[in-house]
C-alpha positions, 0 to 999 in steps of 0.5 A: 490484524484484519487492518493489515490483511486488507493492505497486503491482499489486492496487491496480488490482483494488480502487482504481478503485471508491474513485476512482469513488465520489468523483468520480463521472464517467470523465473525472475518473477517468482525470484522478485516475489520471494526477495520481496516476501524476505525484505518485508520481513526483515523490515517488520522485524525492525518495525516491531522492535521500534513499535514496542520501544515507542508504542505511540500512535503515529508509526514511523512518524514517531519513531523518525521524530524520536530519532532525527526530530521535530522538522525530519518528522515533518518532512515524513508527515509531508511524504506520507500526505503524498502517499497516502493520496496515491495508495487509495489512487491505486486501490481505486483503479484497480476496483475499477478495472475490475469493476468494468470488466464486467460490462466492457473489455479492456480493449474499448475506446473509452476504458482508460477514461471511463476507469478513472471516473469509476475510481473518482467516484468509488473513492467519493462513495467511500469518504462518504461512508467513512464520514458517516462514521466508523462503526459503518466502514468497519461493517462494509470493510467485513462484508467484502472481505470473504470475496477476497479470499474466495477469488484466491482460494478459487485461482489457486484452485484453477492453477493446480487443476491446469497444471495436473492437466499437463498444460505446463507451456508457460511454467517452462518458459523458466527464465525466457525472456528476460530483461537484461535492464537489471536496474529497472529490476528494483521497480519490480522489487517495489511492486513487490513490496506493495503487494507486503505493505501490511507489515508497516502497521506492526507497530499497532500490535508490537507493544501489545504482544505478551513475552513480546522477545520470544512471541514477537519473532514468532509470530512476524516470522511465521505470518512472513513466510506463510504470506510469501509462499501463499503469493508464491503459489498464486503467481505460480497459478497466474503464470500456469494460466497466462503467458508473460504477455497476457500478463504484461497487456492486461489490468485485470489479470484475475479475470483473464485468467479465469477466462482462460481456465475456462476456455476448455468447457463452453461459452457459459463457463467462460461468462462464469469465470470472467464475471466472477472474479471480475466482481469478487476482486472489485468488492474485495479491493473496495473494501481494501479502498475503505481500509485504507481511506480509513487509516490514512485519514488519520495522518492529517489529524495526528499532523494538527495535533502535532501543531504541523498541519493546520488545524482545519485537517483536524475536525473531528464530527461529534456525531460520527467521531470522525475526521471529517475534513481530514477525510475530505482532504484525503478524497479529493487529493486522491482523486487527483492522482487517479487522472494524471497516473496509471496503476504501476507508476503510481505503485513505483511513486508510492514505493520510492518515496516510502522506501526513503522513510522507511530507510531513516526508521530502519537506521533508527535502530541502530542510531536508537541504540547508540544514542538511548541505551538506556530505553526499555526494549522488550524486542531486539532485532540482530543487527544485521537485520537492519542493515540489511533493510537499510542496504535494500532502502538505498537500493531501491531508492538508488535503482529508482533514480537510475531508471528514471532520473526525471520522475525520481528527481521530482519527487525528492524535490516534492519532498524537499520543499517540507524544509522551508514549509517547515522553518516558514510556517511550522517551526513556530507553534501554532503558525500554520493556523494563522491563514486559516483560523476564519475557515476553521471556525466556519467548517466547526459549525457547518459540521458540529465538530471539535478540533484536534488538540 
């Protein structure tokens, strides 16, 4: 569980600014936190239902190939490559934006080029720690993960000190200002849900669950409401402390707010408030940067055992017990999201492609249900928790076309191209090794590995 808290947690750092330049009032805001909390919800219910009918590893990789098959999982293996390039790209900016608050303002020349190198650099240190092996990430990961909850406790702290004070201007702005676009509010929606994005690791503990029809419910049900009213309360806080345009023009929304708190007692408290939540958020979002890189490595590897990928993104060091070359791969696809993108597009980029996968598993119960009723299922959802998933899916993926038709349509069109990489060079086993057989027996000696399968 500790593997998805590091996803869901420095969402909360970064989102509420994507959100609010969407939307732009606090009502609607709020209303977008609590639509997304229920969402997650119901997409971790579907999640948990699969997970424990197909308790393999590989997630909705599995459950997509169980339902629609060997060249639809590969399409999903293709988009979660993608994915998982930009998801550690937006975890790495948004350590470093936190990370250069503390010797620079936002506002300085050269910040935009000087996060990116940060990020680059933090995401070369991390592949760095995780080539070196598990047992280290692992023990980093637990190190910074109190700095997280700290920075939380202390700013929902702040928040109801500020608000008892009667300083109440922003909270009554209610629904001031907002955006009539109301198609650019699925992009909110997405920003939202990348904040609740732990819910789609369910499936690791779904099988698992004793009394799994009663527990299961229980313990999604109770841990989704408890995450949505705790990100209900911080963006009650934020909102108490910044007005909806400090909200929209900084990156760094932990550290302006501490500032503003702040503000009332002195220079010194200030410097206080700025460079504790400037460093508290930097260490916890590094280490929710090692979470991620961590799992994600993974997907390149599970693809070469599949005979999907090329068995060069397979290598795994005797030594450390890692996927080396997976890891590499990871870092530098990575890197190269972090210098063309910015934090929000890249959450919005991450969101449409998942949302569409994410759709295929959620009619996957359904389709399951009709086509294999003979399968053992320790969990069922009501049906109408599904639906709802998928009528949220196509939502969001529809919205996302309307707002943005040309980045949208370049998206589905990377996702396509998985068909004639499937039918040219996967559909025929063990074809994608054909280029590079020579590469892979070179980097097994350079790096005293073993290959996948």
């Amino acid at each position: 569980m500790s593997l998805s808290i590091s996803f869901i947690i420095p969402g909360i750092f970064v989102s509420p600014n994507g959100i609010i330049m969407k939307v732009g009032s606090m009502g609607v805001s709020l209303l977008i936190w609590l639509v997304g909390g229920l969402l997650a919800l119901c997409g971790a219910l579907c999640f948990g239902e699969l997970g424990a009918l197909c308790p393999k590893s590989g997630g909705e990789f599995q459950y997509i190939k169980m339902t629609y098959g060997r060249m639809a999982a590969f399409a999903n293996l293709w988009v979660l490559i993608i994915v998982s390039s930009m998801g550690p790209a937006v975890i790495a900016l948004t350590f470093s934006n936190y990370f250069l608050s503390l010797f620079m303002d936002e506002s300085h020349s050269h910040f935009e080029i000087a996060t990116k190198a940060v990020a680059s650099l933090a995401i070369l240190i991390v592949v760095a720690i995780c080539v070196y092996g598990t047992k280290a990430g692992v023990m980093v990961q637990n190190f910074f993960m109190f700095m997280k909850f700290l920075a939380i406790g202390l700013l929902v702290i702040l928040g109801a000190i500020y608000m008892g004070k009667g300083k109440t201007e922003n909270i009554k702005s209610g629904f001031e200002g907002t955006n009539k676009d109301y198609a650019g509010w699925s992009d909110a929606v997405l920003s939202s849900l990348w904040a609740y994005n732990g819910w789609t690791s369910i499936n690791v503990i779904a099988s698992e669950v004793k009394n799994p029809k009663k527990n299961l419910p229980l313990a999604l049900i109770t841990t989704g409401v408890l995450v949505t009213f705790s990100y209900m309360i911080i963006n009650l806080s934020y909102h108490a402390l910044l007005s909806p345009e400090q909200l929209k023009n900084s990156t760094s929304i932990a550290v302006l707010a501490g500032e503003t708190f702040f503000a009332d007692y002195g220079d010194e408290w200030v410097f206080f408030g700025r460079y504790f939540f400037a460093a508290s958020v930097a260490l916890s979002t590094f280490g929710a940067l090692l979470s991620m890189i961590l799992a994600f490595s993974r997907l390149p590897h599970v693809g070469t055992m599949e005979h999907m990928l090329p068995s060069v993104l397979g290598l795994v060091s005797r030594e450390s017990k890692t996927p080396v070359t997976s890891l590499m791969f990871l870092g530098f696809t990575s890197m190269c999201c972090v210098w063309p993108g910015n934090i929000t597009d890249l959450i919005i980029y991450v969101g449409f492609l998942s949302w569409i996968f994410w759709g295929m598993c959620f009619a996957a119960v359904i389709v399951l249900r009709i086509k294999r009723p003979e399968m053992e299922r320790p969990f069922q959802v009501p049906l109408v928790i599904p639906v709802i998933a998928i009528l949220t899916s196509l939502y969001l993926i529809l919205g996302s076309i309307y707002a943005a038709p040309l980045k949208s349509g370049i998206w589905v069109l990377a996702s396509l191209i998985a068909v004639p990489v499937y039918y040219g060079y996967v559909d025929k086993e063990r074809s994608c090794d054909r280029w590079s057989s020579a590469l892979t027996q070179r980097l097994l000696a350079y790096f005293d590995a073993g290959t996948a399968a």
